[in-house]
C-alpha positions as CSV (number, residue, x, y, z in Angstrom):
1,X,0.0,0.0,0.0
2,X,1.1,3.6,-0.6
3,X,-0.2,6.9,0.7
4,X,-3.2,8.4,-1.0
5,X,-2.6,9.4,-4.7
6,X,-1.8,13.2,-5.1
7,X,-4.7,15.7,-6.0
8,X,-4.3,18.6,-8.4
9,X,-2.6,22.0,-6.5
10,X,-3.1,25.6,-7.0
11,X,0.0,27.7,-6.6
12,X,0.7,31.5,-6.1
13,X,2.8,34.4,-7.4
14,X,4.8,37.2,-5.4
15,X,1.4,37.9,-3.5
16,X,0.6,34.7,-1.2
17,X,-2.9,33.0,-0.8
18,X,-3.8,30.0,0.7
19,X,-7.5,28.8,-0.1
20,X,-8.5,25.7,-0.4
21,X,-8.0,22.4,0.5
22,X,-7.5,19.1,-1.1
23,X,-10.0,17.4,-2.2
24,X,-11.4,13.4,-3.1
25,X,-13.9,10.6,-2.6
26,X,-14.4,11.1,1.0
27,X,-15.1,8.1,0.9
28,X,-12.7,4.4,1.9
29,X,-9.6,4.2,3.2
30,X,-6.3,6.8,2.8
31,X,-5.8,5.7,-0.7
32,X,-9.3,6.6,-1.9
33,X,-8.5,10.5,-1.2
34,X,-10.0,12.9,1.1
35,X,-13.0,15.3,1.5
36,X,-11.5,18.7,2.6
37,X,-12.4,20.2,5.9
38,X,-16.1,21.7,5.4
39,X,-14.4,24.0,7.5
40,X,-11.8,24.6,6.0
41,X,-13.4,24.6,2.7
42,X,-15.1,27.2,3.0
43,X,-12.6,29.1,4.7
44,X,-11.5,32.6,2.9
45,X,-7.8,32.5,1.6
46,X,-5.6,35.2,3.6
47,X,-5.5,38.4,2.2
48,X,-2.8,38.5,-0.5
49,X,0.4,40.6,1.4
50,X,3.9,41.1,0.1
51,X,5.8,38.4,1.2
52,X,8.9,39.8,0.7
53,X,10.9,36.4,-1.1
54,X,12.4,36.3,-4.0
55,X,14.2,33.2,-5.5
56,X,18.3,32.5,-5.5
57,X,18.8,31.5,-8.8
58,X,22.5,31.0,-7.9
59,X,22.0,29.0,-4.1
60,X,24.4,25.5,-5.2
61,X,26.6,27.0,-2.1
62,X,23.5,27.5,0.5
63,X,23.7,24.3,2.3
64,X,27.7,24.5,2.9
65,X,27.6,28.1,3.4
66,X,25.3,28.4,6.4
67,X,26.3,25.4,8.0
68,X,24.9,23.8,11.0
69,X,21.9,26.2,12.7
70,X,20.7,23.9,15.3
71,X,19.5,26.1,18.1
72,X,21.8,26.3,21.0
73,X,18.9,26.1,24.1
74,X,19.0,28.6,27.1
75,X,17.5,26.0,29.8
76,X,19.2,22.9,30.8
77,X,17.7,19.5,29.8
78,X,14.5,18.1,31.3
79,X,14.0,16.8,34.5
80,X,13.0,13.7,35.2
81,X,8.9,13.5,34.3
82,X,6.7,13.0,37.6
83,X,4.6,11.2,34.6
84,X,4.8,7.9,32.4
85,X,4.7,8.6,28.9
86,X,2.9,6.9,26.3
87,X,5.5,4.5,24.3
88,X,4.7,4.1,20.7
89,X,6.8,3.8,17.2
90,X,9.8,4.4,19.2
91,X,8.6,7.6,20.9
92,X,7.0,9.0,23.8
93,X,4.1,11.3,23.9
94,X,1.9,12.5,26.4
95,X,-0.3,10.6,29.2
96,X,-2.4,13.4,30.6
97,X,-5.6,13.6,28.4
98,X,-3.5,11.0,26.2
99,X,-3.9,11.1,22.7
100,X,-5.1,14.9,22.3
101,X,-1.9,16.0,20.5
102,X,-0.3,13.9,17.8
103,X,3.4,15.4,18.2
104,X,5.4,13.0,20.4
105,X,7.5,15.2,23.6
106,X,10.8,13.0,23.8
107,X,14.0,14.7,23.5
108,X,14.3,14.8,20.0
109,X,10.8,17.0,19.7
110,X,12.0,19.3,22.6
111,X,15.4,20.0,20.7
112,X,12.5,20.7,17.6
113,X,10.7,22.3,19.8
114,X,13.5,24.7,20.5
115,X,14.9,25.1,17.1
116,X,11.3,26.5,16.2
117,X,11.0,28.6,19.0
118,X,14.6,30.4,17.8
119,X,13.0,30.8,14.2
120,X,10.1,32.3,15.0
121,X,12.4,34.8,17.4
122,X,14.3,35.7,14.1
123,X,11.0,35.7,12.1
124,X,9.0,37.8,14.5
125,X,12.0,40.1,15.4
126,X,11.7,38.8,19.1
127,X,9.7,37.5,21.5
128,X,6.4,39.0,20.7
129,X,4.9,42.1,18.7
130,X,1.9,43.4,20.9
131,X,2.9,46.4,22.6
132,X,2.5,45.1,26.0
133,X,4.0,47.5,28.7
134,X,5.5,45.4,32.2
135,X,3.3,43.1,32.7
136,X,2.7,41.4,36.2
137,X,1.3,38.2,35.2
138,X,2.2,36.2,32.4
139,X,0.4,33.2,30.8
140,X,2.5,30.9,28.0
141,X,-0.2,28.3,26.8
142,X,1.0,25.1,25.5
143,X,4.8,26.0,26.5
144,X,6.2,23.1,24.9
145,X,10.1,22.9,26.5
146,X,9.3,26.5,28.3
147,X,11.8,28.1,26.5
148,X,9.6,31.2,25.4
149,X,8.1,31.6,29.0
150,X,12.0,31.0,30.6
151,X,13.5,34.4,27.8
152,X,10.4,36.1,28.8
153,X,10.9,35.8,32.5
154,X,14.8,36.3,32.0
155,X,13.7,39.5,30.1
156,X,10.9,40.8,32.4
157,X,12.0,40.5,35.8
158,X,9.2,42.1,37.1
159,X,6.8,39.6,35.4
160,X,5.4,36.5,37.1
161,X,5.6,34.2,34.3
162,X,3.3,30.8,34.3
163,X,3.7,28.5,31.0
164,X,0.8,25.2,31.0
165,X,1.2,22.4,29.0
166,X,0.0,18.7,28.5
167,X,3.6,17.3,29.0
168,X,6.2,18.0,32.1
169,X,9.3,18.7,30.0
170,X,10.2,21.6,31.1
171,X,13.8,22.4,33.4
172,X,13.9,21.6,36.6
173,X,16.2,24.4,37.3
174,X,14.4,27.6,36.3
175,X,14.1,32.0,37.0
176,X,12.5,32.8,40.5
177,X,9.3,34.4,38.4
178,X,9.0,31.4,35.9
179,X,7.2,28.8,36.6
180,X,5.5,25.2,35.5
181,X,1.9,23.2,35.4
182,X,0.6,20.7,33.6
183,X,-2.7,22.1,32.4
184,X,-5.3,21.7,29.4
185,X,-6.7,24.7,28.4
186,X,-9.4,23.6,26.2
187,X,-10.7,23.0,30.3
188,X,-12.4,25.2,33.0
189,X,-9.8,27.6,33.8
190,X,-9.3,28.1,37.4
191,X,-6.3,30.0,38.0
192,X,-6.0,32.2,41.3
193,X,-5.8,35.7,39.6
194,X,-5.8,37.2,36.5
195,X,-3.4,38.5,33.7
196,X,-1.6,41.1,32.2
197,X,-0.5,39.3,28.7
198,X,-1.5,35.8,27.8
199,X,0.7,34.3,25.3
200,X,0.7,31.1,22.7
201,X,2.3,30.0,20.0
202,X,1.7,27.1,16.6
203,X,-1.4,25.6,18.7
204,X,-3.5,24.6,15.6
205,X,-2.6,21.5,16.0
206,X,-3.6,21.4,20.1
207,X,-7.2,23.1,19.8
208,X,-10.2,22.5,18.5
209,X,-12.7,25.3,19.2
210,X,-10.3,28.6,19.4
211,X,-13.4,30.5,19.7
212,X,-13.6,29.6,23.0
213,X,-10.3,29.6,24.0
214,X,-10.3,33.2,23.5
215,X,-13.4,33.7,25.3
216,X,-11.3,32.3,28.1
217,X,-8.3,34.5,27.8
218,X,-10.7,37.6,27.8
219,X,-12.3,36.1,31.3
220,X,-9.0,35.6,32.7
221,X,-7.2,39.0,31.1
222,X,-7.4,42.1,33.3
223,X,-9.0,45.3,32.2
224,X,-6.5,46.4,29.2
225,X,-4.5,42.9,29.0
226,X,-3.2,41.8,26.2
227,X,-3.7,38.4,23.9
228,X,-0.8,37.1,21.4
229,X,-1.3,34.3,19.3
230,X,1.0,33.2,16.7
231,X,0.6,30.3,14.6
232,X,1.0,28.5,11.2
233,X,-1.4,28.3,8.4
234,X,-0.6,24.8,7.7
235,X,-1.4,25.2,4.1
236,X,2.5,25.0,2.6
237,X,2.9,27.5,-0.3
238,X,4.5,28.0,-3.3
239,X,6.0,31.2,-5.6
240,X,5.5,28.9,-8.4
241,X,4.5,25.6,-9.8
242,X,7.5,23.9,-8.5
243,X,5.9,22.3,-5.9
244,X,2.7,20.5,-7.8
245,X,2.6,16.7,-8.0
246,X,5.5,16.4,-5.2
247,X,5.8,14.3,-2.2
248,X,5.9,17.4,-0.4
249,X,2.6,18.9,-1.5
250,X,1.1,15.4,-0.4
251,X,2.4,15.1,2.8
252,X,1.2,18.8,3.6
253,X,-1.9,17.5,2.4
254,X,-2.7,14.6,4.2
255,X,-1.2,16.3,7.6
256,X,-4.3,18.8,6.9
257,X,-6.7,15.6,6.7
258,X,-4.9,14.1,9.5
259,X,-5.5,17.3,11.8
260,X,-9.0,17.6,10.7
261,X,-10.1,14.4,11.5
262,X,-8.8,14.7,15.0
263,X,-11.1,17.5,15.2
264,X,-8.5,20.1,14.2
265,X,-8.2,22.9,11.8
266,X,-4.6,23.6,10.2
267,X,-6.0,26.8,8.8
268,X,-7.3,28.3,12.0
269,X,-4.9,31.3,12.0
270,X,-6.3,32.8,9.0
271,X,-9.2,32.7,11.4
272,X,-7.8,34.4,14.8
273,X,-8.8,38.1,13.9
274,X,-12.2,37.6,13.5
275,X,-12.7,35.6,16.7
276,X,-10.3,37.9,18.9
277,X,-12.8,40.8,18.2
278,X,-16.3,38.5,18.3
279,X,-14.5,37.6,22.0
280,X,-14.5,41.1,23.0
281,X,-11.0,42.1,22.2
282,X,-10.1,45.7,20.1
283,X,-7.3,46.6,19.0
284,X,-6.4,43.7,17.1
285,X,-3.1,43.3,14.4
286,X,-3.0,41.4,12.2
287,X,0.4,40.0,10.9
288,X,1.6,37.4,8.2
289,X,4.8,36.7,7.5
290,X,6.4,34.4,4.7
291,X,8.8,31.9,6.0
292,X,10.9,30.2,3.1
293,X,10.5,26.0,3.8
294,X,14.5,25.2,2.6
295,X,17.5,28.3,1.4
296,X,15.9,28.9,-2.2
297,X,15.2,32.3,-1.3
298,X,17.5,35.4,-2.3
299,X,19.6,37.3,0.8
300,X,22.0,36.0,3.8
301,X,18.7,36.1,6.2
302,X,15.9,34.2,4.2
303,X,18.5,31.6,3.3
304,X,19.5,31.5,7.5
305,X,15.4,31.3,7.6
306,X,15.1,28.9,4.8
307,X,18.0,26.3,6.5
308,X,16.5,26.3,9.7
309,X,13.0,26.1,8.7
310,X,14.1,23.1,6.3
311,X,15.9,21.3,9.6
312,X,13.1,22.3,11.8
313,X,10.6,20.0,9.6
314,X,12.9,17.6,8.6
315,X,13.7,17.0,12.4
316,X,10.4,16.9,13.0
317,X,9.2,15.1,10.0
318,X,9.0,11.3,11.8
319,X,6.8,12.7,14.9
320,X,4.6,14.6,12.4
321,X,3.4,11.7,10.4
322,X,3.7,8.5,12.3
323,X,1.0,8.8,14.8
324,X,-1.3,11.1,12.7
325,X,-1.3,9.3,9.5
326,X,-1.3,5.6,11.2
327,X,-4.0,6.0,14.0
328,X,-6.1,8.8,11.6
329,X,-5.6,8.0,7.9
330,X,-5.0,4.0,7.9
331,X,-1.4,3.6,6.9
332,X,1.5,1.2,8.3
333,X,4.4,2.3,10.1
334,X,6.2,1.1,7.2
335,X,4.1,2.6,4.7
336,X,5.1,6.1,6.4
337,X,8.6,5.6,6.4
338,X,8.9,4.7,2.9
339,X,7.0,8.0,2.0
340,X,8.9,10.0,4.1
341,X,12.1,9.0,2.2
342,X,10.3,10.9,-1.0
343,X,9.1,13.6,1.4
344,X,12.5,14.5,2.9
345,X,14.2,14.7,-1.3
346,X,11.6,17.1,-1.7
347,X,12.2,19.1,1.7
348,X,15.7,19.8,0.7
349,X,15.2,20.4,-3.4
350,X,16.1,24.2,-3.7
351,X,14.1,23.9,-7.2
352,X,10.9,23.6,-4.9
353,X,10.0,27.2,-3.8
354,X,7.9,26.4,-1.1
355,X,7.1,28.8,2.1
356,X,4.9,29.1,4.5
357,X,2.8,32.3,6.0
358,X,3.0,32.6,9.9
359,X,0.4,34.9,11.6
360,X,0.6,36.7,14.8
361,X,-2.6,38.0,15.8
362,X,-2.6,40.5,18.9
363,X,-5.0,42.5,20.6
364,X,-6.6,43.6,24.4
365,X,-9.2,43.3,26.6
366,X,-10.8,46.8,26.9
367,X,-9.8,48.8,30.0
368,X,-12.4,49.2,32.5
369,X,-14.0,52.7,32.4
């Protein structure tokens, strides 16, 4: 058996869309193809922006150039977890509400895990954008490793800094104003006092109703707080036909199927404005940003971008895929690794000008009159 066969794409010039999903039977098993998300479906491509990329038509030197840019982590390594972890296909992932996430959290994710966090740093220009002025109380959803709520404390002494997650990975050695719980926040939230900034980061995968999640932030914000979101949309791009009929554009595509029938919706960021201000929230920015997928793109930065973008998915490529397309869309472990091999080609063919647009949504709870 092999995965599903690939459906036609649509691609994009130097503006970047992202509408539409791939589309099939619905019907039978992964090889039959898919019915797109309803949701996503019918969900309106972002607004076209400049995306600022152009491509290197002279990169044969990118990958020797740059080098190694694994990300050098700020915490020490994970304490021993107070949990078992689930064991499966060689990796661990979480026991507490087990099976609601489809990433693993052993220590090859958390190195992942922290590799991303320093590209979105680099992307973003720090460690947020909303204009948030010393904040007291600090929320990090979904902290992962706790590497942005750990900077953030470092940066913001004054801040008491509280990052949640499903998994205890997170040092055991930590700032005196940082500090760690094992928390779902799809649940009741029932902390003690309110905040001053809550903060999360590539959750699409994690939630399934963000409408509600931000109600919850605005319940839990105090008068003026701020909100900060920053996510994905999953749908991979392209600056030109390069990436049509690829392993690549299938894998993308069946990680989108994969999410959605866990109940998620890769292509909830496009999403985040409207729902910040339906919860309450004004003042909300909007931001995309075009992140290259591997060092096609033209100038010493994007290609830095592009190389660590390319290792960041290819590290994670394994974790991705095995759980989600086995337990969701029917395949063998083997049948997985034998499309990954494809997959990972594609990931590091220059020729393929591939990116993908990362939001950050902020905005505030109104101050009290």
């Amino acid at each position: 058996m092999s995965p599903p066969p690939a459906s036609a794409s649509h691609h994009h010039d130097s503006a970047a869309s992202a509408s539409g999903s791939a589309t099939g039977s619905g019907s039978g098993g992964p090889h039959a193809g898919f019915q797109g998300d309803s949701d996503n479906a019918s969900l309106n491509a972002p607004s076209t922006f400049s995306i600022g990329l152009s491509i290197d038509t002279d990169s044969s030197d990118a990958d020797s150039a740059l080098g190694s840019v694994r990300a050098q982590s700020s915490s020490m390594s994970a304490s021993s977890s107070i949990f078992d972890f689930v064991e499966e296909h060689g990796r661990t992932w979480h026991r507490y509400h087990e099976g609601k996430y489809f990433m693993p959290n052993d220590i090859p994710e958390q190195e992942r895990l922290d590799l991303q966090h320093s590209i979105s740093v680099r992307l973003f220009g720090g460690l947020y954008l909303a204009p948030v002025d010393h904040p007291n109380r600090v929320l990090d959803i979904g902290t992962g490793t706790g590497i942005w709520a750990i900077e953030f404390a470092n940066e913001h002494p004054e801040s008491d800094v509280l990052g949640t997650d499903l998994s205890p990975i997170q040092p055991e050695y930590v700032p005196p104003n940082c500090r760690f719980e094992v928390d779902d926040a799809e649940d009741e939230w029932v902390f003690s006092a309110k905040f001053d900034l809550v903060h999360a980061r590539f959750m699409c995968g994690s939630f399934s109703n963000f409408p509600a999640i931000f109600d919850s932030c605005y319940q839990n914000l105090n008068p003026g707080g701020w909100i900060e979101f920053q996510d994905y949309y999953v749908k991979i791009q392209s600056m030109d036909d390069s990436l049509a009929g690829t392993a690549l554009e299938r894998w993308n595509e069946l990680v989108l199927e994969g999410v959605r029938r866990m109940g998620k919706n890769g292509l909830a960021a496009a999403r985040f404005k409207g729902q910040m201000l339906d919860a309450g929230f004004v003042d909300v920015v909007e931001r995309k940003f075009a992140l290259p997928g591997n060092p096609w793109a033209k100038g010493d930065d994007q290609k830095m971008l592009g190389m660590m973008q390319m290792e960041n998915i290819l590290d994670g490529l394994h974790g991705m895929s095995i759980g989600l397309f086995t337990k969701m869309l029917g395949m063998s472990a083997e049948e997985v690794e034998l499309f990954l091999v494809d997959v990972r080609r594609d990931m590091k063919n220059t020729k393929i000008h591939f990116y993908y647009i990362v939001y950050s949504v902020y905005g505030r709870r109104p101050p009290s009159n």
